[in-house]
C-alpha positions in Angstrom: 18.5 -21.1 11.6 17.8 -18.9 14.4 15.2 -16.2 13.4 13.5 -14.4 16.4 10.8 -11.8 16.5 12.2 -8.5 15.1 14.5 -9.6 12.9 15.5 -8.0 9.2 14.6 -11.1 6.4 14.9 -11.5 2.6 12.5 -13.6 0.9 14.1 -16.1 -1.6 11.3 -18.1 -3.0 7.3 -17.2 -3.7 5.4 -14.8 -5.3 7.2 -11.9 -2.8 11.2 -13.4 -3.8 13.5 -10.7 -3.4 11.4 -8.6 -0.8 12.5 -7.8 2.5 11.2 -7.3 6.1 10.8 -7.6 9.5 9.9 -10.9 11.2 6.4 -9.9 13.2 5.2 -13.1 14.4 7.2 -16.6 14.7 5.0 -20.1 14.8 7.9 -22.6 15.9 5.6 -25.7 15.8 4.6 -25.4 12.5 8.0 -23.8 11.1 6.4 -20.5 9.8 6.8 -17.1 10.1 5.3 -13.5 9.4 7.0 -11.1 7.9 5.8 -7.8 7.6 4.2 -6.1 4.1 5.0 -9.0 2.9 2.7 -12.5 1.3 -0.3 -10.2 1.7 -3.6 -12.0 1.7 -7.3 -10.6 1.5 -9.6 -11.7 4.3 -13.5 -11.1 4.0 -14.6 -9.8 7.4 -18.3 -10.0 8.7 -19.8 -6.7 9.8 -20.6 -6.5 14.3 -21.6 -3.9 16.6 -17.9 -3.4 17.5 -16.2 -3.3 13.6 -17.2 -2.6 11.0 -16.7 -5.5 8.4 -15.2 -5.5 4.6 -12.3 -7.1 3.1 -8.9 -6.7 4.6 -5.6 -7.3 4.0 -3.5 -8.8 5.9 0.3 -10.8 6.4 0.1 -14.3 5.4 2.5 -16.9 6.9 6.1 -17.9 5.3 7.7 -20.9 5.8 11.1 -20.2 7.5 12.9 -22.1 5.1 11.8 -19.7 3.1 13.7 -16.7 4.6 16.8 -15.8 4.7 18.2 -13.3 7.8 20.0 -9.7 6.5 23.2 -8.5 8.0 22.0 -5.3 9.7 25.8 -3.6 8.8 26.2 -5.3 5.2 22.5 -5.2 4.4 23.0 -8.6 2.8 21.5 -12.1 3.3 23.3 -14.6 5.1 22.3 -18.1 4.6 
C-alpha cells in the first residue's frame, strides 16, 4: 500500500479501531506509521533549564498494516 505523509487513514485493528486521521510521520524501515490523535501514549518528561518537565502525551506508532487509506470524495476506506 502506498501511504505518504498527509494522508486521511482509518484504523481497523487496536485499541483506536474505527478512528480516523492524518498520517504525520511515516518509518518505512520498520513499516510504521503516526497518525495523528490517534494510539496516544503518556511519556514522563525530566524537568531542564529549557522545559519544563511532566507527563505528556503524545502519538504512538501504528503499524501500516494496520491502516487503511480514506477516499477523500467517498469518505470511505479503501483497502
Amino acid at each position: 500500500m502506498s501511504l505518504k505523509k498527509g494522508m486521511k487513514v482509518k484504523v481497523c485493528i487496536g485499541r483506536d479501531k474505527g478512528k480516523t486521521g492524518e498520517i504525520i510521520e511515516i518509518n518505512r524501515s520498520m513499516n510504521r506509521a503516526k497518525v495523528k490523535q490517534v494510539n496516544m501514549v503518556k511519556k514522563h518528561k525530566k524537568p531542564t533549564k529549557e522545559n519544563k518537565g511532566g507527563i505528556i502525551s503524545l502519538e504512538g506508532s501504528i503499524h501500516i498494516s494496520n491502516l487503511k487509506k480514506i477516499d477523500s470524495v467517498k469518505e470511505k476506506a479503501k483497502k
